[in-house]
VOGU-3710 file (C-alpha; in Angstrom, 3 decimals, decimal comma):
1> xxxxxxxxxx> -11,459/-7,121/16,555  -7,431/-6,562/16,498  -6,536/-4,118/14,236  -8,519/-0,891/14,729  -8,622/-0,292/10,926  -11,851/-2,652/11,265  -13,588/0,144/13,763  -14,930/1,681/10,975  -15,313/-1,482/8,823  -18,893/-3,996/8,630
11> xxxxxxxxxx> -20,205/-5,524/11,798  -19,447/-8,922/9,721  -17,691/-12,168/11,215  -16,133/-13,820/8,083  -15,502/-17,826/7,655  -14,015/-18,380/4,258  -12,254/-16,566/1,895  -11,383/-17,976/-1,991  -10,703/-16,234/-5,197  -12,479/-12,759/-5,318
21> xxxxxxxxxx> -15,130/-13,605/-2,769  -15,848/-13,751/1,077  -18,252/-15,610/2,755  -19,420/-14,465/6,241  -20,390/-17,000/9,466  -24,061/-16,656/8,189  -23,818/-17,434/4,853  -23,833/-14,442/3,051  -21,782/-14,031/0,045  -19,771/-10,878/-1,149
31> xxxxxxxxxx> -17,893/-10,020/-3,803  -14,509/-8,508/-2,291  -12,781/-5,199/-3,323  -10,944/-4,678/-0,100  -8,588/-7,368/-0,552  -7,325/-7,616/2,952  -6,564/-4,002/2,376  -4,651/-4,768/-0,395  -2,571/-8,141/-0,180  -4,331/-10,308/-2,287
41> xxxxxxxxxx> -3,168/-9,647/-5,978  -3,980/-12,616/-7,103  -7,103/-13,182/-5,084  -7,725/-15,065/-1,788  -5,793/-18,819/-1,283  -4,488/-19,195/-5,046  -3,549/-22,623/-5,699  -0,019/-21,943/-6,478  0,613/-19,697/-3,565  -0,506/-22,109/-0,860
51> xxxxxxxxxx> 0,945/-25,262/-1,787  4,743/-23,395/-2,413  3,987/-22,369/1,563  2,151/-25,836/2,387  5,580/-27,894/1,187  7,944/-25,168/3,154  5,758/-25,536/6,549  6,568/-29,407/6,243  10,293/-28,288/6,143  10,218/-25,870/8,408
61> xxxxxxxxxx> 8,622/-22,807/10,124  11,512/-21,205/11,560  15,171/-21,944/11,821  17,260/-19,495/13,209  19,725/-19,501/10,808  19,993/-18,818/6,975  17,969/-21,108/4,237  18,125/-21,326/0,962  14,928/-20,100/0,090  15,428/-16,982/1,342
71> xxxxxxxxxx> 18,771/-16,319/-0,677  16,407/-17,121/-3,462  13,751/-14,936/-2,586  15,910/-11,616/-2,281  17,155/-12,276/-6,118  14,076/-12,648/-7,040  12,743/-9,437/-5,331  16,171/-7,547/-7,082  15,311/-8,976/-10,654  11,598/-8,489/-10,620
81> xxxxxxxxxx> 12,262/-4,604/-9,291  15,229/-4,250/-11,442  16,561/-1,495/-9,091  17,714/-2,631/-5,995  21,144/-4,233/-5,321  20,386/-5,878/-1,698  17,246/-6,734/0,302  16,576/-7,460/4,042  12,664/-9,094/4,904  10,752/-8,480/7,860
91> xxxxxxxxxx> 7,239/-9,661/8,547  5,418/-5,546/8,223  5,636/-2,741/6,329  5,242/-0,869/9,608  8,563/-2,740/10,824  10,482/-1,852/7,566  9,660/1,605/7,553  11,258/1,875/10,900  14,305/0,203/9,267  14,550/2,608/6,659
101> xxxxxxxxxx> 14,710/5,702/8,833  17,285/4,192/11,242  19,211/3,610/8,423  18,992/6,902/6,558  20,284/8,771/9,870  22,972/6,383/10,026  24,141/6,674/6,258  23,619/10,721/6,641  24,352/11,474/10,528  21,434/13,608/10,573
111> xxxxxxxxxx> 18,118/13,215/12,216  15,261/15,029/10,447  12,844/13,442/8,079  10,729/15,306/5,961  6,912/13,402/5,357  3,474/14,334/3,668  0,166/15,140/4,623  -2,000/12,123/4,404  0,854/9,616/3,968  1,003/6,408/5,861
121> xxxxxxxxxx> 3,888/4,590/7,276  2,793/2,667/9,747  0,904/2,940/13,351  4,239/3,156/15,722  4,636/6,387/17,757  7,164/7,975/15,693  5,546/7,986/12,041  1,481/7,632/13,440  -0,047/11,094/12,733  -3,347/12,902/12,196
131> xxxxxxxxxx> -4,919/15,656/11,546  -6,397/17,964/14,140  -7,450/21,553/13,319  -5,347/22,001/10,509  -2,273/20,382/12,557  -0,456/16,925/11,874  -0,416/15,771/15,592  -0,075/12,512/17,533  -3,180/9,887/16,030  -3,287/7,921/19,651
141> xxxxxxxxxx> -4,178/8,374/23,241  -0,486/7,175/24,869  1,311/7,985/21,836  4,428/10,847/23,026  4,035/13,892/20,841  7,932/14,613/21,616  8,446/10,857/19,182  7,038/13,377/15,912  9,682/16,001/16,707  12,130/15,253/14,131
151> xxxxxxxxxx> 9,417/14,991/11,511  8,016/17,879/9,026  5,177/17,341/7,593  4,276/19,031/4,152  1,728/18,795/1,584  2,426/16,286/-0,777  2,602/17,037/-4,952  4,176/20,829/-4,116  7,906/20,740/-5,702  8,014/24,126/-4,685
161> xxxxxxxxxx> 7,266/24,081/-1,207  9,683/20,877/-0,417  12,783/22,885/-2,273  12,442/25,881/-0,111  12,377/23,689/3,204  15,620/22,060/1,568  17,197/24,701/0,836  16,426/25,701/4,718  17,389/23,105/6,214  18,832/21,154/4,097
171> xxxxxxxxxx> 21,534/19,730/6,188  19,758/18,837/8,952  17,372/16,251/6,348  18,037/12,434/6,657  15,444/11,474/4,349  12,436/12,206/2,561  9,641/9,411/2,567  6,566/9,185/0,514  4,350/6,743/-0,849  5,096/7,584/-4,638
181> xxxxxxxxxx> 1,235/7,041/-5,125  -1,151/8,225/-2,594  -2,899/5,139/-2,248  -3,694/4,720/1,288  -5,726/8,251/0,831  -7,732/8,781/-2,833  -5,486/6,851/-4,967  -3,637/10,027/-5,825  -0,614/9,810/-8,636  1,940/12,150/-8,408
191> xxxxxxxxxx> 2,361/15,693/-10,343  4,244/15,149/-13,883  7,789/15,962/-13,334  7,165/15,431/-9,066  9,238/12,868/-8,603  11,778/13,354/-10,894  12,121/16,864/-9,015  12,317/15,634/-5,960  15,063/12,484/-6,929  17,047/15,467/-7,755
201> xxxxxxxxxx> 16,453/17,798/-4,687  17,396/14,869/-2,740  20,620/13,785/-4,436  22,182/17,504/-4,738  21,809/17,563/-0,704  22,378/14,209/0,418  19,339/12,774/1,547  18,227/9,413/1,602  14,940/8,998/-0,969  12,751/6,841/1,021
211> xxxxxxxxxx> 9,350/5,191/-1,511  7,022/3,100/0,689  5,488/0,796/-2,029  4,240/-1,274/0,881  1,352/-0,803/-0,798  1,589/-0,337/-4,681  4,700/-2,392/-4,879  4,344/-5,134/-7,397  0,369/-4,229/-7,501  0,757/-1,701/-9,863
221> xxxxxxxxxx> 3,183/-3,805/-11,483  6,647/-5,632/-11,256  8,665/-2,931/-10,740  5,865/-1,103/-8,681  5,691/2,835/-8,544  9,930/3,255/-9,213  9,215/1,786/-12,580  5,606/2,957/-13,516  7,250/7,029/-13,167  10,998/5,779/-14,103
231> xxxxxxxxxx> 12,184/7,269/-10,720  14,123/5,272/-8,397  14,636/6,006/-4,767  17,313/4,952/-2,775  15,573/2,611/-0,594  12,046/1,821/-0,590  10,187/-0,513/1,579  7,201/-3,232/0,045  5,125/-5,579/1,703  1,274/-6,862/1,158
241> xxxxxxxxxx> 1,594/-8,097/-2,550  5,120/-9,185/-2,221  3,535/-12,314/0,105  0,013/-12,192/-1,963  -1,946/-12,626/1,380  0,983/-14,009/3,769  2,856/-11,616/6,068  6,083/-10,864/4,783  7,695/-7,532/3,861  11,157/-6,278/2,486
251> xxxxxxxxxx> 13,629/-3,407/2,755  15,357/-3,087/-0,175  18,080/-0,591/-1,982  21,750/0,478/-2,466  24,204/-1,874/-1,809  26,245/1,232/0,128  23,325/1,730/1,904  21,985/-1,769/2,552  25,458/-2,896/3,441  25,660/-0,954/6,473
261> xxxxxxxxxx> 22,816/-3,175/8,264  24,720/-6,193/6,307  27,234/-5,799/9,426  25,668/-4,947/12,100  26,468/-1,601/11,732  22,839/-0,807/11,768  20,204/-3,102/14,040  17,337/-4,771/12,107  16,669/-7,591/14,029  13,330/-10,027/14,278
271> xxxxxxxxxx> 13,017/-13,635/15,057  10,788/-14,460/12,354  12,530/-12,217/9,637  12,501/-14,383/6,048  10,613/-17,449/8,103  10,421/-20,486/5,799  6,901/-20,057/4,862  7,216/-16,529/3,875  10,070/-16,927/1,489  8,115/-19,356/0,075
281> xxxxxxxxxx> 5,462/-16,980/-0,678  7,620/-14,777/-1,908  8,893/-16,775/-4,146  5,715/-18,023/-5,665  4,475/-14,353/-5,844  6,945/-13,437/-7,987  7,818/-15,942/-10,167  4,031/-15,620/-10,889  4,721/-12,329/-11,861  7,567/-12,946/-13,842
291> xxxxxxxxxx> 6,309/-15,757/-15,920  2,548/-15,580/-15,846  1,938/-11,578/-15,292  -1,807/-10,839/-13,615  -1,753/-7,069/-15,077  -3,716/-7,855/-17,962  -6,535/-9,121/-16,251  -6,696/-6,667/-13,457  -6,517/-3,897/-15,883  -9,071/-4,983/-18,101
301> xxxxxxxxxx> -11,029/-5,902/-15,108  -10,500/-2,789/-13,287  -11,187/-0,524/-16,444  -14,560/-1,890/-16,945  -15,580/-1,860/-13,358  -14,659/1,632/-12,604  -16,795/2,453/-15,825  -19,869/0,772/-14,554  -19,796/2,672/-11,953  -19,445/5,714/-13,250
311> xxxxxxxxxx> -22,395/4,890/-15,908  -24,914/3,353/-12,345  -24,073/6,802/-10,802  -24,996/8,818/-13,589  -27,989/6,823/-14,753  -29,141/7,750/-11,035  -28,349/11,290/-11,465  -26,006/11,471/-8,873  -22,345/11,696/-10,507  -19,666/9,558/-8,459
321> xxxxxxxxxx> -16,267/10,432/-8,709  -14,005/7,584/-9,726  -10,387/8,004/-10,031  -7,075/5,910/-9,940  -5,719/2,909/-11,970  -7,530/-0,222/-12,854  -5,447/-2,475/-10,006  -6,358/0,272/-7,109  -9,362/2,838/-7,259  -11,002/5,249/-5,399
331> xxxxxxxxxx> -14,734/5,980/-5,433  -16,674/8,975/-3,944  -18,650/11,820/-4,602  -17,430/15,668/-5,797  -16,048/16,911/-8,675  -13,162/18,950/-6,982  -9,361/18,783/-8,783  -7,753/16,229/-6,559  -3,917/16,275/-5,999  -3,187/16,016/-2,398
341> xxxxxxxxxx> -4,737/15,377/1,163  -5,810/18,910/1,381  -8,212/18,761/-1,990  -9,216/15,322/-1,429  -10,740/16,453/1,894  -13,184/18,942/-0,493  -14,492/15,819/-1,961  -17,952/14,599/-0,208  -16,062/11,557/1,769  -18,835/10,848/4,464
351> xxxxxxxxxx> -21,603/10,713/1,831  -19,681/8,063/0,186  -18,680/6,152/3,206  -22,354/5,698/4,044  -23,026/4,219/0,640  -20,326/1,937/1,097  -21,949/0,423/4,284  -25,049/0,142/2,277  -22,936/-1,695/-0,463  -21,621/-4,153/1,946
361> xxxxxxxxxx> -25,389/-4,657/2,954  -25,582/-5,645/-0,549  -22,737/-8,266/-0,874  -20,108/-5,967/-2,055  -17,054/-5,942/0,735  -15,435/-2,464/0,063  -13,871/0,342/2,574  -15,578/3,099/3,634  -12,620/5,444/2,751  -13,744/4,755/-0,948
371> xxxxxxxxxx> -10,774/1,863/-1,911  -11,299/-0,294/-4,360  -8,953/-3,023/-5,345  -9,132/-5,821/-8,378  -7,303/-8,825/-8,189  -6,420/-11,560/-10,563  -9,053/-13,876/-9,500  -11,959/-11,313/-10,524  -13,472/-12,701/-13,497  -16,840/-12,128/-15,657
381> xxxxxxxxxx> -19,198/-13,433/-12,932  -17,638/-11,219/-10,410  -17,659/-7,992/-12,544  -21,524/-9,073/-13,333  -22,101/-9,601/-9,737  -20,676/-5,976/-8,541  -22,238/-3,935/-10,694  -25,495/-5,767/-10,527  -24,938/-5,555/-6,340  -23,897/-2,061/-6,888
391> xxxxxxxxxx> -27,186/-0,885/-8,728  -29,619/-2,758/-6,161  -27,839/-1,107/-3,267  -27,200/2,395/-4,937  -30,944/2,509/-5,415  -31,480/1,434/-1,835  -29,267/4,123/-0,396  -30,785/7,145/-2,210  -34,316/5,861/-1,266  -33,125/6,183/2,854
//
């Protein structure tokens, strides 16, 4: 196993994956809603996607220097947002995050970054935190709590409670980074008026608004989260979608900002930054959703799966909680008001996460953190398959 996300995932060795279904070394089908955690959009090995990165393998992997598909690639990234004036790819969103913040200081000369509770950015030492007695602390045995120093961490969703810390400290802030929907945790949307707040708290003192659609960028929709809330940040990082199951991510934003890395003012290096393949995925990705948009389909999709599962729950008498947007939900059980980290924790998330490794039991790959996503490739037979999977083994979990 190399990532330890899969610790808490199915004892499962997969062999194939193809549309909206996985099939494991011994045969067993499933009907998947994890996605890859999130990647596949359009669903697993789309036609289009692999033979724009099959013809740019036979011209090249890697060249150390510039091609032309990746000149392409960054205006399609700047049209398809509609926000951003420059863009610089890397491989993860864990890399571009780091980007972003060495850039911020740079533009500001400060050092402090403000961050929320239950927000992730990636699993390096300096932005890898959790939880521990009501602390945000160092997530990893080896991992220096001296490399969180700089960082504050504050519930997420509380205008309020940011706007006094800026007002504190204000000139000590580099940047403020958030995923602009909670999706890594609950599937959480932000507050009306929460973003537009903080765009302005941020502008009035300087600091550099960091979004990290790594991963609702372009799965929400073209323009991602930025356009969805009509709120644009002044860099934001994306990755998973952008490559629809290849790795690629981007850093993208103002050209005053961007420009600075442009010259080597500010390092971003990476030997396989904008590799051949990759800006071929990119490319198809995008023009895909430019000229043949998936949303449609994953909405309608999405908004009748989330209400058969509702209606199995209650037929069962046991209410499940499901909450979030058709392209990325989030399933569990509780009826608490659910805004931030703090009330999602009041929700019943264990009791869920042991139906979910019943579901899997029951051909229905899903996370145990209660993460659902559709893709483009889930059609009528998959939808009947789910639910159908989902009744057989919600009926076998209550009788254990």
């Amino acid at each position: 196993m190399h990532s330890n996300v899969r610790l808490d995932g199915p004892d499962v060795f997969l062999k194939r994956a193809d549309g909206a279904r996985l099939r494991s070394v011994d045969d067993v089908d499933y009907v998947d809603h994890l996605l890859g955690q999130g990647p596949a959009l359009f669903g697993h090995a789309p036609e289009f996607l692999t033979s724009a990165v099959d013809q740019a393998s036979r011209d090249a992997l890697i060249f150390g220097g510039q091609g032309e598909r990746e000149v392409y690639a960054a205006e399609l990234v700047c049209s398809v947002l509609d926000w951003p004036d420059m863009v610089r790819f890397g491989l993860t969103g864990t890399e571009v995050v780091q980007a972003a913040l060495r850039l911020a200081r740079a533009v500001t000369g400060r050092t402090r970054v403000i961050r929320f509770e239950g927000h992730y950015h990636g699993w390096l030492d300096n932005v890898l935190v959790a939880e521990r007695d009501g602390a945000w602390q160092a997530a990893s045995s080896g991992q220096l709590e001296s490399h969180l120093e700089d960082f504050r961490v504050l519930p997420w969703n509380d205008a309020e409670l940011l706007g006094e810390v800026i007002e504190r400290e204000g000139e000590q802030i580099a940047a403020v980074i958030m995923e602009p929907i909670m999706i890594n945790s609950g599937v959480i949307e932000p507050a009306p008026g929460y973003l537009e707040r903080v765009r302005r708290m941020c502008s009035r003192h300087g600091i550099v608004l960091i979004f990290d659609e790594v991963i609702s960028g372009f799965r929400v929709g073209p323009g991602g989260a930025a356009r969805r809330y009509g709120v644009t940040p002044d860099l934001a990082v994306y990755g998973k979608a952008l490559g629809g199951g290849y790795p690629v991510s981007a850093l993208v934003g103002r050209e005053d900002l961007m420009s600075r890395i442009g010259i080597g003012d500010v390092n971003h290096a990476g030997t396989f930054n904008a590799w051949a393949p990759g800006m071929a995925a990119v490319i198809a990705a995008l023009e895909h959703v430019r000229d043949d948009p998936p949303y449609p389909s994953i909405i309608a999709h999405g908004t009748k799966l989330m209400d058969g599962i509702r209606e199995i729950g209650e037929s069962f008498g046991e209410p499940l909680r499901v909450e979030g947007m058709p392209m990325a939900f989030h399933v569990s059980f509780g009826d608490a008001e659910v805004t931030d980290y703090r009330s999602l924790q009041e929700l019943d998330l264990q009791r869920y996460a042991s139906l979910a490794s019943v579901l899997v039991e029951h051909g229905i790959w899903v996370a145990r953190r209660g993460i659902w996503f559709v893709s483009e490739a889930h059609g009528p037979a998959e939808l009947d398959d789910a639910l159908t999977r989902f009744k057989t083994g919600f009926k076998d979990w209550l009788g254990r």
